[in-house]
N, C-alpha and C positions, 0 to 999 in steps of 0.2 A: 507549637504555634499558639501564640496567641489567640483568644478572643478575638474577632471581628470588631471593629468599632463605626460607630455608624460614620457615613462618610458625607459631609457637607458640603454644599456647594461652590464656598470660598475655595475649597482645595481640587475639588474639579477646575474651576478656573485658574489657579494655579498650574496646574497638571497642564493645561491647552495653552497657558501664555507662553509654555516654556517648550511648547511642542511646535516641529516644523508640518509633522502631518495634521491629520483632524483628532479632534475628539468627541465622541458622540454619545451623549446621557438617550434616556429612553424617550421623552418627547424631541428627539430631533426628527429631520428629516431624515435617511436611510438607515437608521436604526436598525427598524427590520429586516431591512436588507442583509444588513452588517453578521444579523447575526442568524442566520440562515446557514445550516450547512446540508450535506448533500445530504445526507439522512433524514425523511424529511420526520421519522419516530423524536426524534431532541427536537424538541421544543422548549429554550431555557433562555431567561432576559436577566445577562447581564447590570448590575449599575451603571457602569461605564466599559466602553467600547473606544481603547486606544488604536488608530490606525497610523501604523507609522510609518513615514517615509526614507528613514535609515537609522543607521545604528545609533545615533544620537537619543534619539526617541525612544526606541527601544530599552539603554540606558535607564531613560528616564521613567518610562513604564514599570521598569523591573524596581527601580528603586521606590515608584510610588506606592505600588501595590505590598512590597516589603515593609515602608514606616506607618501604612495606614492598615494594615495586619489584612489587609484583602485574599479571599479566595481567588486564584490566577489563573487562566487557560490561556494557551497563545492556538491562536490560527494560522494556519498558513493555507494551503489549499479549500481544507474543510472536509475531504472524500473521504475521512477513514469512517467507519460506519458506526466504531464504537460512541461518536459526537464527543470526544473528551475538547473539542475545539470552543466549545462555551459553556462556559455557568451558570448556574443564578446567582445576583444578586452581588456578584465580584467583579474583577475587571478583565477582559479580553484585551490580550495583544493581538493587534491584527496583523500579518505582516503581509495579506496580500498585495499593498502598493508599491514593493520593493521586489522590482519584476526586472532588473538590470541582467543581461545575458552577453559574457565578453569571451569571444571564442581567439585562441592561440591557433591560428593553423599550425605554425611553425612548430609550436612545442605541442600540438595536440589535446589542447587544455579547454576549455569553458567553466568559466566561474560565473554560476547563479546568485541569483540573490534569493532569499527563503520564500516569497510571495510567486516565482516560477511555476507554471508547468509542467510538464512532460511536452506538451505541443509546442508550447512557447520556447523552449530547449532546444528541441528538434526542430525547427525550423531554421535557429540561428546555426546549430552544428552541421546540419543536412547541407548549409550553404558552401558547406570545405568538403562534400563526403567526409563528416566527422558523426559520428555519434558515443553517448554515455548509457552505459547501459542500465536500464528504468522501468519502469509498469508497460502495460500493455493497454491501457486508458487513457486516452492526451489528459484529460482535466482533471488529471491528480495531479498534488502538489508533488511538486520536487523533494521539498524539505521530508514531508512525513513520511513520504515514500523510502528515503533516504534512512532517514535518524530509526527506522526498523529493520533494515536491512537490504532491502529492495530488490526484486527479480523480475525478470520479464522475459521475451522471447531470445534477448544476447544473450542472457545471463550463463546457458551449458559452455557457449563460447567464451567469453569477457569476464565472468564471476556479476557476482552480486553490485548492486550500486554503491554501497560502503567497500566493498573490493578493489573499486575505482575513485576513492573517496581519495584526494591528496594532502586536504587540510580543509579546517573553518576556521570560522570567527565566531565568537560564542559568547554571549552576555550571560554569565553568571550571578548564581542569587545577592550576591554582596553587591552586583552592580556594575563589575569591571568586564572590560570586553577583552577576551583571549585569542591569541592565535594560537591553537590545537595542530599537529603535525606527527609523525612517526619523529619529529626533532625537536621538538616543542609543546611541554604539556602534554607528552606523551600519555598518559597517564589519561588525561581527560579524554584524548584523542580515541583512545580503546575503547573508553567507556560509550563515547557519542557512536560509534560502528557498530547499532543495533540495540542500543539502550535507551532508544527512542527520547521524549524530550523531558527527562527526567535531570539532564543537569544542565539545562541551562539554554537561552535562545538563540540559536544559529540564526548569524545576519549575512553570511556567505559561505556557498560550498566551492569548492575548485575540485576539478574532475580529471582523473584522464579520458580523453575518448579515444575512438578505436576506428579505423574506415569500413565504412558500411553503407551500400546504395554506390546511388540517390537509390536504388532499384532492388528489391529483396525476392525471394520467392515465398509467397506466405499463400495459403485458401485453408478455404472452409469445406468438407465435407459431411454430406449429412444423410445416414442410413436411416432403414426402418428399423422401430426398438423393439420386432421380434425378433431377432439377431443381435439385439443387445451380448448375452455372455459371449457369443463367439467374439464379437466385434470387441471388446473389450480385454479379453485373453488375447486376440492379436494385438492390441494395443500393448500388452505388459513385453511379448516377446519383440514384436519389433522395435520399441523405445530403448529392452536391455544393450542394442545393439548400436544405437545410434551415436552418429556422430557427433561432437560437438557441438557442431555448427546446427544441427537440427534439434527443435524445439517439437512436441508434440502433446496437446492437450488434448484431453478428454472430456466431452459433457453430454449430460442425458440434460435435454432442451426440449422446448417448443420450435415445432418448425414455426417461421414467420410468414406471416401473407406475403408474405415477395414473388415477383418475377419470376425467381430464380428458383423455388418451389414448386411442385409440382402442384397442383391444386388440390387433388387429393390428400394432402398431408398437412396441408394447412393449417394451423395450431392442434396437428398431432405432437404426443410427444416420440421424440426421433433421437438417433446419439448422433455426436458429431464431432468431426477430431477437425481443431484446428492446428493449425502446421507453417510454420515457420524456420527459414533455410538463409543465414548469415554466412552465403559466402557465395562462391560462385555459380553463376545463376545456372549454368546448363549441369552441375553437378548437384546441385540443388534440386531439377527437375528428374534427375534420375533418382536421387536418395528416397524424393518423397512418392516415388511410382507405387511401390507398393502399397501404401492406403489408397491410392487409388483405385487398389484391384483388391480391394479388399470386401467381398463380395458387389454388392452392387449400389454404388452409392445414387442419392434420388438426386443428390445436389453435388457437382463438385466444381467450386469454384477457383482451384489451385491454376496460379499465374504468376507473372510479374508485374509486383505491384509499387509505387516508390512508398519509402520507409514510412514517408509519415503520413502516407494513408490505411498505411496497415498499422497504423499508430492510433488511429482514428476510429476502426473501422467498429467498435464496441461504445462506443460512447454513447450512443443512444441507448444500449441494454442497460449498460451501468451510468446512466445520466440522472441527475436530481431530481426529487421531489417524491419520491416514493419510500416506501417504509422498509426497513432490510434487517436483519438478524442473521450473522452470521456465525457458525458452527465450525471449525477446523482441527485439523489434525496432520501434521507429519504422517506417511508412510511409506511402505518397502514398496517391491511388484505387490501387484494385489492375490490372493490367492482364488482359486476359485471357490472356494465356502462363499472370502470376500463380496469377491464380485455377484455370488446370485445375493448376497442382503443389499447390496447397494442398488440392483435391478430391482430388489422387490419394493423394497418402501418409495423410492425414485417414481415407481410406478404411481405413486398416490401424493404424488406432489400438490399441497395447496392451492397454486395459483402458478396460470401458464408461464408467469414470468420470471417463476423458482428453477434453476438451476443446480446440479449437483459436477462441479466439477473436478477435473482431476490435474493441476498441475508439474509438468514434467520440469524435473530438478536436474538434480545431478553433474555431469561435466564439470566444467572450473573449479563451480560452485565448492565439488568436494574435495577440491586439492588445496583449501586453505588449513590450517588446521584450527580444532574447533573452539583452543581458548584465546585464538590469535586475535580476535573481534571480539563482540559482545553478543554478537549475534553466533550461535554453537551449533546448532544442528545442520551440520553440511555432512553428514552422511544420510541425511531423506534422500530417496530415490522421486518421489512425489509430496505433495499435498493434496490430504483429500478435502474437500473445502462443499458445506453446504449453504445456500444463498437464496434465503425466502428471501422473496421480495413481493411486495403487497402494497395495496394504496387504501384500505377501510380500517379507522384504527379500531374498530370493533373485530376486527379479524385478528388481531396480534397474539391473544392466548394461541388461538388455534395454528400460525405459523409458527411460534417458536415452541411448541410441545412436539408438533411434529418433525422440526430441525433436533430436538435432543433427542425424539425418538431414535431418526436415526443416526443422530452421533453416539447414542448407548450401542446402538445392534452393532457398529462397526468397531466399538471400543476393544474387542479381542484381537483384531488384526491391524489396528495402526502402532505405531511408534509412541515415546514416553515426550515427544516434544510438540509445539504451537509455533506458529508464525505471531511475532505480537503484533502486526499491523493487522490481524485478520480477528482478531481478538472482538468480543463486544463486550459488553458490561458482566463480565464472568468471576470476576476476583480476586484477591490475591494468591489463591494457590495457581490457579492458570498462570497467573502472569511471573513463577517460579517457573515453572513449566515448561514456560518459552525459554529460559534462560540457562535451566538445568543448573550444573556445575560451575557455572559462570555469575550464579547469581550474588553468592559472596561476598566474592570482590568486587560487583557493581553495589553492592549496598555500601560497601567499607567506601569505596569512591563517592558516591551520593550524600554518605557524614562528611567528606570531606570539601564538596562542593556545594552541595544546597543541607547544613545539617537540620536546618527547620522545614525542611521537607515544602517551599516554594512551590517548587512544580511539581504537585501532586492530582492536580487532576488530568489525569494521562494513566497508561499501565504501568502503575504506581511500585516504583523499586522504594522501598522505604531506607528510609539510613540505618548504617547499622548503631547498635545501641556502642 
């Protein structure tokens, strides 16, 4: 890649006459806005800030930022924590205005457009009992969610969101816009299922979905955490056993001042399995009986809930403007060596609003095979996943020394692989890592589609030489 050159204002106005969306330099008005994402540690001011309202723009974007040698980030949602959603001093494609939602009842289909959702999705799909299987946050974007692999509470049941993935539209670095398919652009199609936005900007996904609701069975239970390793070894035996349809997470948490708390425990820390049942609802209240009785929970809010409020029901934990560093890992059942290191350092968590959680994989997920996507590791049984979260930036040595603390203590007992949407500013060996044996041939496709390495501010597959 070229030199940077410096970038004039005749060519910014060029760039906006030929644009149907906005375009925003640093003295505009929503500027800041613009370039705000959920994390609120990235703090980075773009030169120019493309917000486009369809593939046209986008187009046009990818070509500008190509002849004027610009460092490039697209946005779409903005949730992923690593901030690779903006740069300094380069151009941002925005694509949150391109929020179009077209559901197929017939064919079972919904095609987003990249600036969706998770909430925005669900709402248009939940209107068929249709849903796509996705995060567990509504105010993540679709796209990034997607273009890494995506899991969520369907997922044991439905597979991963690129599992359900039936095609894009895709602007690549030369500028042209592709339809991508298992029948078309194959090739590219493999590489976007978990290769995150490394070749190129998706302006449409098309989904299958699956019927689910309006009504799920989802709660929260929440124990005291001097019964952590028991509650946690029940957690490994009863998830080997689980059905598909049942989804079961683990976290060592803050209880919250809520209602629903006991007042006594009131920002103690407490473990707590949330639990999630995609399928029928009175068989769903029996599957998840047993964490009910799984000594004696302080909190247990297991009911029927509709989808997309148990779609909802985390977004203020994981909601904007606070500072996050995230630590992850693939692994199997945890062992018990495991599980007391993850009780002890969990025990000395930073700040109440640091979480150490455990997400449950497996089912669908692992009947793909693992070079059939980009996305490889579908033999994790879990993700062990840790999640400071903090609002003093003078605090930030101290939460992320103690996230590698205990991402080293656990380093013996997890898996050789990463999720890369969970990735933060870690590298290029992590970002191997996540890809394993697949990384290869996403390099070899990356020369072949962006060979000047365009979208590289992302978890960077570089081209191969």
């Amino acid at each position: 890649m070229a030199m940077a050159t410096p970038l004039d204002d005749r060519a910014v106005d060029e760039l906006a006459e030929q644009f149907r969306g906005t375009v925003l330099r640093p003295t505009d008005a929503g500027y800041d806005e613009a370039r705000t994402v959920w994390n609120a540690m990235i703090d980075r001011r773009p030169a120019v800030i493309a917000q486009c309202a369809g593939a046209a723009d986008v187009i046009s974007a990818v070509t500008f930022a190509r002849e004027h040698d610009l460092v490039l980030a697209v946005k779409a949602g903005g949730h992923n924590a690593a901030g690779n959603a903006v740069c300094d001093d380069g151009l941002v494609i925005d694509l949150s205005p391109m929020k179009s939602v077209q559901v197929d009842p017939d064919a079972m289909t919904v095609r987003v457009g990249p600036g969706v959702t998770l909430g925005e999705m669900d709402h248009e799909t939940q209107a068929f009992g249709l849903a796509a299987p996705g995060g567990i946050v509504s105010t993540t974007g679709v796209a990034g969610l997607t273009l890494g692999g995506g899991w969520g509470y369907l997922s044991r049941k439905y597979g991963l969101a690129i599992d359900n993935l039936r095609s894009v539209d895709i602007v690549t670095a030369d500028g042209e816009l592709r339809h991508a398919s298992e029948t078309e652009n194959e090739d590219l199609f493999w590489a976007v299922r978990g290769g995150g936005g490394n070749f190129g900007v998706v302006t449409s996904f098309e989904f299958d979905c699956h019927e689910v609701g309006p009504e799920v069975v989802w709660g929260l239970l929440l124990y005291p955490y001097e019964n952590a390793a028991d509650l946690l070894r029940f957690h490994r035996e009863f998830t080997a056993d689980a059905p598909d349809e049942l989804c079961c997470y683990a976290a060592i948490m803050t209880a919250p001042p809520e209602e629903f708390v006991p007042e006594a425990y009131h920002g103690e820390t407490v473990v707590g399995f949330i639990v999630n049942y995609a399928g029928d609802l009175d068989e769903g209240l029996e599957a998840v009986q047993p964490l009910r009785e799984a000594g004696e929970p302080i909190t247990d809010l297991v009911d029927v809930y509709p989808f997309t409020v148990v779609q909802s029901m985390f977004d203020t934990e994981f909601g904007p403007g606070a500072r996050n560093y995230w630590k992850t890992q693939f692994v199997g059942p945890l062992s018990d060596e495991a599980i007391d290191v993850a009780i002890e350092h969990a025990a000395n968590r930073p700040s109440p609003e640091t979480q150490v959680v455990i997400e449950h994989l497996g089912g669908q997920i692992s009947r793909t095979a693992p070079d059939a996507t980009a996305y490889r590791h579908r033999d994790a049984s879990f993700s062990f996943n840790i999640f400071p979260r903090w609002d003093d930036p003078a605090e930030d040595d101290r939460h992320i020394e103690w996230a590698q603390s205990l991402f080293d203590a656990m380093a013996p007992y997890t898996m050789d692989g990463v999720y890369v949407n969970m990735l933060s500013q870690e590298g290029a060996e992590r970002v191997r890592t996540a890809y394993g044996d697949n990384y290869d041939r996403l390099a070899e496709l990356k020369a072949k589609y962006d060979p000047e390495n365009l979208f590289r501010v992302n978890q960077n597959i570089e081209p191969a030489a």
